[in-house]
C-alpha positions in Angstrom: 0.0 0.0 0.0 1.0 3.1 -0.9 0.2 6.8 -0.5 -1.9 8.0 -4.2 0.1 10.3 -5.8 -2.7 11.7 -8.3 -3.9 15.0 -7.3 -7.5 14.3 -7.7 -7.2 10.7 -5.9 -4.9 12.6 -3.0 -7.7 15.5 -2.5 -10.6 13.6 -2.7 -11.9 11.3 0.2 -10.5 7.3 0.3 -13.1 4.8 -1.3 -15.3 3.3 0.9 -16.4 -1.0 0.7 -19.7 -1.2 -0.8 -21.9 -2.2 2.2 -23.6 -5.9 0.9 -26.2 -5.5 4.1 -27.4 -2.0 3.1 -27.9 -2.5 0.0 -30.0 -5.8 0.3 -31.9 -3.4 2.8 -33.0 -1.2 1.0 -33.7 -3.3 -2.0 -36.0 -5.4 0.0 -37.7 -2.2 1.8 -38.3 -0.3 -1.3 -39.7 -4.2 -2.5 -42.2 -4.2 0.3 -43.2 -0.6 0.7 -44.2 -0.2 -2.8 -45.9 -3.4 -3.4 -48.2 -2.3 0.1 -48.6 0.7 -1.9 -49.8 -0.7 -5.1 -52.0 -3.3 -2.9 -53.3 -0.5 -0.7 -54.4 1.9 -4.1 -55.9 -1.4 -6.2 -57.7 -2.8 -2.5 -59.4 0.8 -2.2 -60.3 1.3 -6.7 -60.3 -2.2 -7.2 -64.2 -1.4 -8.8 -63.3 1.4 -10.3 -60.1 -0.2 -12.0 -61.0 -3.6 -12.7 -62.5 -2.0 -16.5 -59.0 -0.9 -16.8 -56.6 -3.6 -15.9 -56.9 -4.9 -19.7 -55.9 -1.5 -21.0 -53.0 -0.7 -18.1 -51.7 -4.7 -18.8 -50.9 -3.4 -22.6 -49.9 -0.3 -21.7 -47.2 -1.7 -19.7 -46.4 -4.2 -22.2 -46.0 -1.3 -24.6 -44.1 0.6 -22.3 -41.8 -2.4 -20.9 -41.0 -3.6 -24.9 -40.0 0.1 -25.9 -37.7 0.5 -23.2 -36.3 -3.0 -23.9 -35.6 -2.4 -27.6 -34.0 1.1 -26.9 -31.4 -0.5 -23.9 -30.6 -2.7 -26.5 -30.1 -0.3 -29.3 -27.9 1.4 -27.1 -26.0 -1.1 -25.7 -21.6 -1.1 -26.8 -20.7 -4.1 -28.2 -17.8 -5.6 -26.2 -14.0 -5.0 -26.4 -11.9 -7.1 -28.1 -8.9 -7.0 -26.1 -11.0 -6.9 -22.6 -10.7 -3.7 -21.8 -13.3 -1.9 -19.3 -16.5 -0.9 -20.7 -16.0 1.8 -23.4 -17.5 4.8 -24.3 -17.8 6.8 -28.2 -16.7 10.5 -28.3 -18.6 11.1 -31.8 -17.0 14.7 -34.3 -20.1 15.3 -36.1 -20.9 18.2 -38.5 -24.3 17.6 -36.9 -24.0 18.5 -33.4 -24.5 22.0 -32.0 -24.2 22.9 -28.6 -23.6 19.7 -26.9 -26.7 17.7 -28.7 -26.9 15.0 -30.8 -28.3 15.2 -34.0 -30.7 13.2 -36.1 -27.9 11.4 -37.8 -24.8 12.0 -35.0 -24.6 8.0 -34.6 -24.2 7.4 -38.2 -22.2 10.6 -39.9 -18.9 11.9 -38.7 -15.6 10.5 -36.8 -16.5 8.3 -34.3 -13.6 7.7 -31.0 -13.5 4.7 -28.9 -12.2 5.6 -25.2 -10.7 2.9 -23.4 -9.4 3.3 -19.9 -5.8 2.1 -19.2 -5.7 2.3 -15.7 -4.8 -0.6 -13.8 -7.5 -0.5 -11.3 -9.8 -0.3 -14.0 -8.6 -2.3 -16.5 -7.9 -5.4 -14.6 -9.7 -4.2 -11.6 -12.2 -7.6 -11.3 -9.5 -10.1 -12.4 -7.7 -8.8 -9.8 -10.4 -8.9 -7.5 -11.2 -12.9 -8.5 -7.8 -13.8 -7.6 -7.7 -12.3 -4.6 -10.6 -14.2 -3.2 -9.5 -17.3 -4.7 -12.4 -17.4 -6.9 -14.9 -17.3 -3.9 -18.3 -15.2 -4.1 -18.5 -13.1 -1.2 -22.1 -14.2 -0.4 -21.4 -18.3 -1.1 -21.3 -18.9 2.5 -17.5 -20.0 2.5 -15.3 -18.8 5.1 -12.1 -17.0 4.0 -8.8 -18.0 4.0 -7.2 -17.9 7.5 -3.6 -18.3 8.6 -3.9 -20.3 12.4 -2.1 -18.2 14.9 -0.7 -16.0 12.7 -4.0 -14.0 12.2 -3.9 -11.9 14.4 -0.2 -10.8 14.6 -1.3 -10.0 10.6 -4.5 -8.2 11.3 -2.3 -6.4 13.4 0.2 -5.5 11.2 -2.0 -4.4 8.8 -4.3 -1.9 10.7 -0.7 -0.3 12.0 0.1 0.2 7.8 -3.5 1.4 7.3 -3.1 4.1 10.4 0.3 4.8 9.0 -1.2 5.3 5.1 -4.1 7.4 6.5 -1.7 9.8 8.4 1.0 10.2 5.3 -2.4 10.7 2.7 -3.5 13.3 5.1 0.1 15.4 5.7 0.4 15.4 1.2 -3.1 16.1 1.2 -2.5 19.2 3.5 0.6 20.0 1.4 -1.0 19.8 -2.0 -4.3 21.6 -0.9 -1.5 24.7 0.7 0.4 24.8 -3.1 -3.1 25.3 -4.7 -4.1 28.2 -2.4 -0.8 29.5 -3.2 -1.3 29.3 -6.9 -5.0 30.7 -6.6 -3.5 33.8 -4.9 -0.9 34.2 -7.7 -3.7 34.6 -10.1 -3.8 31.4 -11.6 -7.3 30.5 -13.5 -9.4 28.3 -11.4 -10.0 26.5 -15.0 -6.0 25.5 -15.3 -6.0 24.5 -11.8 -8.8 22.1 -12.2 -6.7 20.5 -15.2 -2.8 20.7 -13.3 -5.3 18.3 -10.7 -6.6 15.9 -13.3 -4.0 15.2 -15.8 -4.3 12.5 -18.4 -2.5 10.3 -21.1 -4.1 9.6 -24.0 -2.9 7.1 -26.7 -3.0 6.9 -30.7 -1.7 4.5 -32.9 -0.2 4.9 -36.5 0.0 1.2 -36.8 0.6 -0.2 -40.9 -0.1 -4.1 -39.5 -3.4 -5.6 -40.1 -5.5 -5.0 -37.7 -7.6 -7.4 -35.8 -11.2 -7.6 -36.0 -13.7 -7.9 -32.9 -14.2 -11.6 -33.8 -10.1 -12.6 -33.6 -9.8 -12.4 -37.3 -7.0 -10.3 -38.8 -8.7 -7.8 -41.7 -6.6 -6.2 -44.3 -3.7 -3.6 -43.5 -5.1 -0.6 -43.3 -4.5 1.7 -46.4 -2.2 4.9 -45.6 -5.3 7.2 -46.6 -7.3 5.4 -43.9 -4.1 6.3 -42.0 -3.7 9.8 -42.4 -7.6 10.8 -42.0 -7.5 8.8 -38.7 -4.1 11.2 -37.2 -5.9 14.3 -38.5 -8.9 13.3 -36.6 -7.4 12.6 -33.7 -5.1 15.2 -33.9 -8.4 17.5 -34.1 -9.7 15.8 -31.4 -6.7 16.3 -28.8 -6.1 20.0 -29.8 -9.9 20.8 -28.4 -9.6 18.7 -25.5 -6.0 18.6 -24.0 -4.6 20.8 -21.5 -1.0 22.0 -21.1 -0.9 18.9 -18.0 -2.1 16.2 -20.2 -0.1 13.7 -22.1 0.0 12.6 -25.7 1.8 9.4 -26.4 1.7 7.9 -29.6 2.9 4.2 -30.7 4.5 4.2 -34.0 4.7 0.9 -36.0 5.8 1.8 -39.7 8.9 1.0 -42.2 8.0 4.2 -44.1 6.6 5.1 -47.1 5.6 8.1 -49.7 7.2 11.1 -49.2 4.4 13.3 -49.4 2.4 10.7 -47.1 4.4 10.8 -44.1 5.6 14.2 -44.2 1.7 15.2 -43.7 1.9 12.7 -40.8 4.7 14.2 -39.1 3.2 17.8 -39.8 -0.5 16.5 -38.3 1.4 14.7 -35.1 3.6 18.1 -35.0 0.6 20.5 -34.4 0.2 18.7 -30.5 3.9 20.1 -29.9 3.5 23.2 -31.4 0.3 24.0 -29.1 1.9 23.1 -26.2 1.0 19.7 -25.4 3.5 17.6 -24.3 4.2 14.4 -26.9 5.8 10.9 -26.6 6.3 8.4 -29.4 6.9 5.0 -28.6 8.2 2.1 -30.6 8.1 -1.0 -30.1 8.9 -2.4 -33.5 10.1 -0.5 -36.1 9.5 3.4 -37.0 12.4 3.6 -40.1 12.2 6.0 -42.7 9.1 7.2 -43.3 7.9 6.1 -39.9 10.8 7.7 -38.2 9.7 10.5 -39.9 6.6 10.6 -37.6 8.0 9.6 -34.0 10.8 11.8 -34.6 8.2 15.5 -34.4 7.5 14.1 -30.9 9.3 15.9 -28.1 10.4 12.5 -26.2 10.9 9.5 -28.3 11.0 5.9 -26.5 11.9 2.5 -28.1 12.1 -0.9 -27.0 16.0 -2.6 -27.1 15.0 -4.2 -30.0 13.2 -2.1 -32.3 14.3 -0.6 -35.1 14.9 2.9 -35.8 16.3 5.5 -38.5 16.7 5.1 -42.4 16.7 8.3 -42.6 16.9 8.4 -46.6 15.3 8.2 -49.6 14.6 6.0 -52.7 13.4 5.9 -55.8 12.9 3.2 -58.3 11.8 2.3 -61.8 11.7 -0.3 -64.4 12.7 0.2 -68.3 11.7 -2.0 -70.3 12.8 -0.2 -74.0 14.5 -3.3 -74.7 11.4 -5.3 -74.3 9.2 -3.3 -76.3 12.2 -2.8 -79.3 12.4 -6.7 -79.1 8.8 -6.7 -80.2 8.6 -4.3 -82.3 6.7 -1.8 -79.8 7.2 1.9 -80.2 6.1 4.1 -77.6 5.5 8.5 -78.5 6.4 10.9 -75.4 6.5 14.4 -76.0 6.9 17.0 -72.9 6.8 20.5 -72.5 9.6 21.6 -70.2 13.2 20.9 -69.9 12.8 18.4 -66.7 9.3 17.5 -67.0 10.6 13.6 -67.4 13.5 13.3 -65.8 13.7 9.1 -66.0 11.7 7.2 -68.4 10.2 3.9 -68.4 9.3 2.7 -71.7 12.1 4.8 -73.7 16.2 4.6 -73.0 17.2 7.2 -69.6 19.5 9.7 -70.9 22.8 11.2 -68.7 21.4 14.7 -67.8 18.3 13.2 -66.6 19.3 10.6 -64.7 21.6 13.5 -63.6 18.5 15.6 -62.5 16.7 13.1 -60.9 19.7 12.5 -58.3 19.6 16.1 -57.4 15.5 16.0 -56.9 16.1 12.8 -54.4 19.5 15.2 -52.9 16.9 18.1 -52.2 14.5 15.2 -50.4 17.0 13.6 -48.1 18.2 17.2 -47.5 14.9 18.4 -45.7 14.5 15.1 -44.0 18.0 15.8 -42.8 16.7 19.3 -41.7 13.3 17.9 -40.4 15.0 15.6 -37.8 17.7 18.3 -36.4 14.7 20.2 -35.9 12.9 17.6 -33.6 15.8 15.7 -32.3 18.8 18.6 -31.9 21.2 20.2 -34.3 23.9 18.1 -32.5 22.5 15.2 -34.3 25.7 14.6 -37.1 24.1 13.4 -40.1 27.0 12.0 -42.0 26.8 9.8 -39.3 23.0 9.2 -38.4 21.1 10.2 -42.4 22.8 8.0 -44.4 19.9 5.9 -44.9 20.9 2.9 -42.3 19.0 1.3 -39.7 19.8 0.8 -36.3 18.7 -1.2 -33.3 17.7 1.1 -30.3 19.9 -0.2 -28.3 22.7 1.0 -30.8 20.7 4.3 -32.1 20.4 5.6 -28.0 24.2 6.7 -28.1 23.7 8.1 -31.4 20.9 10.4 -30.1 18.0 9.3 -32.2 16.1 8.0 -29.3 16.0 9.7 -25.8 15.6 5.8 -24.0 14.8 2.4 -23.7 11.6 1.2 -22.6 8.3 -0.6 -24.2 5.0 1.4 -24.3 3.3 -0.9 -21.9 5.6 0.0 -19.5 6.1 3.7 -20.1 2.2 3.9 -20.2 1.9 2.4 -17.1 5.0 4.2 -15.1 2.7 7.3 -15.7 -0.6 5.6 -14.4 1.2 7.0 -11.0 0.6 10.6 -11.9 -2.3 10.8 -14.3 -5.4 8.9 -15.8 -4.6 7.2 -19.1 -6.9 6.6 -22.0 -6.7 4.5 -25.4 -8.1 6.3 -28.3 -8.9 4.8 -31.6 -11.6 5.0 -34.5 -14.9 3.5 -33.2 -16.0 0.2 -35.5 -19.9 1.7 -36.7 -21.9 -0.2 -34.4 -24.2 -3.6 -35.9 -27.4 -3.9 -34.6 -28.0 -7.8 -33.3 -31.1 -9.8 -32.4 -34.4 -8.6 -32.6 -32.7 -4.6 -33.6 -31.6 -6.6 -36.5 -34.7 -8.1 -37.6 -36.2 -5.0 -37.0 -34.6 -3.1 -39.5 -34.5 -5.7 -41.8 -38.4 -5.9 -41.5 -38.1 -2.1 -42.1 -35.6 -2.0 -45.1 -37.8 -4.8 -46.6 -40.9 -2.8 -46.5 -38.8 0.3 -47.6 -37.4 -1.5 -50.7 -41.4 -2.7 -51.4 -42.9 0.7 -51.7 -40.3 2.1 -53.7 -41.1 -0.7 -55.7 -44.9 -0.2 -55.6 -44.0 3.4 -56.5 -41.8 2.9 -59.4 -44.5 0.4 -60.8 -47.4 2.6 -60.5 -46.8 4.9 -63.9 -46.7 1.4 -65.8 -49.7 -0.2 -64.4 -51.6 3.3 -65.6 -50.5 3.2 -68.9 -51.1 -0.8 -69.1 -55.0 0.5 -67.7 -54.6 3.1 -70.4 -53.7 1.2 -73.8 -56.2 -2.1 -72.5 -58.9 0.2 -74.1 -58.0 0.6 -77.7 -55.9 -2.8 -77.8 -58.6 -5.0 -79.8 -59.1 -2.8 -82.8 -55.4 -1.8 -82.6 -54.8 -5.8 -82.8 -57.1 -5.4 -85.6 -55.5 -2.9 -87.7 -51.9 -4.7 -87.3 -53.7 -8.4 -88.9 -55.1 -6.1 -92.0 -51.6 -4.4 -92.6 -49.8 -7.8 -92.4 -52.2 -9.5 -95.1 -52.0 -6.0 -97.2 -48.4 -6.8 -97.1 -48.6 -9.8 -97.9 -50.6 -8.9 -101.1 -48.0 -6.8 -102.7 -49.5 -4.1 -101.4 -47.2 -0.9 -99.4 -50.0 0.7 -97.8 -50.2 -2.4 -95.5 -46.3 -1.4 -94.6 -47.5 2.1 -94.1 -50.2 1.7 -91.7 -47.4 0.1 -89.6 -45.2 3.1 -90.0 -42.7 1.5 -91.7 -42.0 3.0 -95.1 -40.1 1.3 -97.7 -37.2 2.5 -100.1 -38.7 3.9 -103.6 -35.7 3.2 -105.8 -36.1 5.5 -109.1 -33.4 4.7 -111.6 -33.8 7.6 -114.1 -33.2 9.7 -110.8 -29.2 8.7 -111.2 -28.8 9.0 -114.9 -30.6 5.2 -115.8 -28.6 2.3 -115.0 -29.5 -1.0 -112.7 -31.5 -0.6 -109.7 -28.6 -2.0 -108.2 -26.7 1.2 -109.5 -29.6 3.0 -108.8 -29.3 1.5 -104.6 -25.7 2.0 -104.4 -26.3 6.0 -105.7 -29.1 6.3 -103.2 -26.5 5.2 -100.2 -23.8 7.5 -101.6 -26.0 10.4 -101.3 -26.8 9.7 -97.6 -23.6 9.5 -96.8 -22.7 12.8 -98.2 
């Protein structure tokens, strides 16, 4: 046992055991006194309600289902990683002034927060093992150590007395330094944060991901990437105070340029507003990944990551000889001395190849620059940029991490001091059971009026032509026979009118010559 060293946990009053007896107390008193009520109300109405019990049994029914089906619609589904119960911080365009809109549970960036505390995290496991298992209520006595007991019982209430006094002298102490600070004019606002600090926790992870049900999905794309570190970058910047935390685990062996340089600019905005950052990795952050961890103002590794690359490449296939071989020719034209520096499909000349070595010089050259901002101008990059890879335990001497630790464990060293939260993009929640046949039922019935909609213009004109569908039937058998007579007015009636071919029209000649005139002339 020790003495809290959280602010809010030191100031605020020790917890207290829930009381078993009360609490059956008043469940069975509130039990009895308001069934004597009800029986008391029906004995003295009864004639006057008997007409009604029909009507108040389905009202209740009504009542009991609805509140049913909305505790289930709003129920979380459960972690995957058995976490404590979490809850959704949803960025909608739709919500103004603290209330959720229509659509808030379906539109905009939804935020999972999961608590990282230990008490809270693991808080009944813990509590299971240290009954062995036991219910408090099952009627089986505690484990008991003979003689020994009571020298322990002892021996505890002396650490408890001894706890209780050192709580109350920091206590004293902290509550002094805050009266202190109030009278120095500090805002009552940043004192309520310097008391409640807290950690929060990102991820820029490239791995596939696992899914609720313990299946790996596909690797994130770095789009998905990049949208998710804006919006929690968003997020953090309205919520964090100077005293919170911002650690963030970076799994990555790089990538695009332009990518991860908007990365490290999006994680660099928490450090330019004044929030303390910490990037942690614990597998490998190289190149384009260093990139990222390196904006942070305290950057952690395990022994055994891997760290730096800090370079840049750039490849291409030709394949000229391929397509000469077959007898493939491919056209470029470009406007602009260097607008294709190296080709593909046609042979690389000198001066471009030439060019293209100084465009990947001027890259490596602000990466160089980017990481002596973050990390020191001390930093010597003809030692640490030339595009190798170290282990941390070889890249802490060279200055490109500041120690050697896992994020479990740095995360939970400053459990001590502050709360600490998980934050990641919330899956859209599936409804299950009866919500699910529900909307189903309601999509079905959905689909079949639109149907019934769409159908309703061709079921008039079907009504509409019925009427005049005998003599039209009519009129089509006369034209056939006409037709078949010789005759052209049959053809007409149809509205089909066919080719007059008039040979003098072209000068005499075939009809043939006459047809192939005719088509010339429609063609001019």
């Amino acid at each position: 046992m020790s003495v809290p060293t959280r602010a809010h946990e030191l100031l605020s009053a020790p917890p207290k055991p829930p009381d078993a007896m009360k609490r059956y107390g008043l469940l069975g008193g509130g039990t009895v006194l308001g069934g004597g009520g009800i029986a008391v109300v029906v004995s003295t109405h009864l004639e006057w309600l008997t007409p009604l019990l029909p009507d108040l049994a389905g009202a209740t029914l009504l009542a009991v289902g609805g509140g049913l089906l909305m505790q289930a619609a709003k129920m979380p589904s459960a972690s995957s990683d058995g976490a404590a119960p979490v809850s959704s911080w949803g960025l909608s365009s739709r919500s103004r002034g603290g209330r959720r809109g229509k659509d808030e549970y379906d539109v905009g960036f939804q935020v999972e927060v999961i608590p990282l505390n230990d008490e809270v995290r693991y808080g009944q496991a813990t509590a299971t093992i240290a009954s062995g298992g036991r219910d408090d209520d099952d009627g089986v006595t505690p484990k008991t150590f003979g003689a020994t007991e009571t020298a322990l019982d002892a021996a505890e209430k002396k650490e408890r007395d001894a706890l209780k006094a050192a709580r109350a002298k920091a206590s004293d102490e902290l509550a002094a330094s805050l009266e202190a600070e109030l009278s120095e004019g500090l805002p009552a606002r940043r004192l309520r944060q310097k008391l409640e600090p807290r950690l929060f926790v990102i991820d820029f992870d490239t791995r596939a991901r696992t899914s609720r049900d313990g299946r790996l999905a596909a690797p994130p794309s770095t789009r998905a990437l990049l949208d998710e570190l804006r919006e929690m970058t968003n997020l953090l910047l309205r919520i964090c105070s100077p005293y919170d935390e911002v650690v963030l685990r970076v799994t990555s062996p790089g990538g695009p340029v332009t990518d991860y340089g908007l990365a490290a600019a999006h994680f660099s905005r928490l450090k330019a507003a004044g929030v303390r950052t910490t990037a942690c990795v614990d597998l490998v952050a190289a190149s384009g990944g260093y990139m990222i961890a390196c904006a942070a103002s305290k950057l952690l590794a395990a022994p055994f990551s891997i760290v730096g690359s800090i370079g840049v490449v750039a490849q291409a296939p030709n394949v000229h000889k391929l397509l000469d071989a077959n007898g493939v020719e491919v056209v470029q034209r470009t406007a602009g001395e260097y607008k294709r520096t190296i080709n593909i499909f046609q042979p690389n000349t000198a001066e471009g190849l030439k060019k293209f070595d100084e465009e990947l010089a001027l890259i490596h050259s602000a990466f160089i620059t980017h990481v002596q901002e973050h990390r020191g101008a001390e930093l010597d990059p003809s030692v640490v940029c030339t595009g190798e890879s170290w282990l941390a335990t070889h890249a802490l001497p060279l200055g490109l991490v500041d120690g050697l630790v896992t994020s479990d464990a740095y995360i939970r060293s400053r459990q001590a001091e502050m709360d600490a939260y998980l934050l990641r993009p919330a899956v859209p929640k599936r409804p299950s059971g009866l919500m699910a046949i529900l909307n189903r039922t309601t999509d079905a019935m959905q689909a079949a009026a639109d149907a019934a909609r769409t159908a309703l213009p061709a079921i008039g004109w079907l009504q509409a032509a019925s009427t005049g569908s005998r003599a039209y039937g009519h009129q089509q058998a006369t034209a056939v026979a006409a037709a078949a007579s010789g005759s052209h007015s049959g053809l007409t009636s149809l509205g089909y009118e066919p080719p007059v071919l008039r040979a003098a029209e072209h000068g005499g000649g075939s009809v043939l010559e006459a047809d192939a005139a005719r088509v010339d002339d429609e063609r001019r």
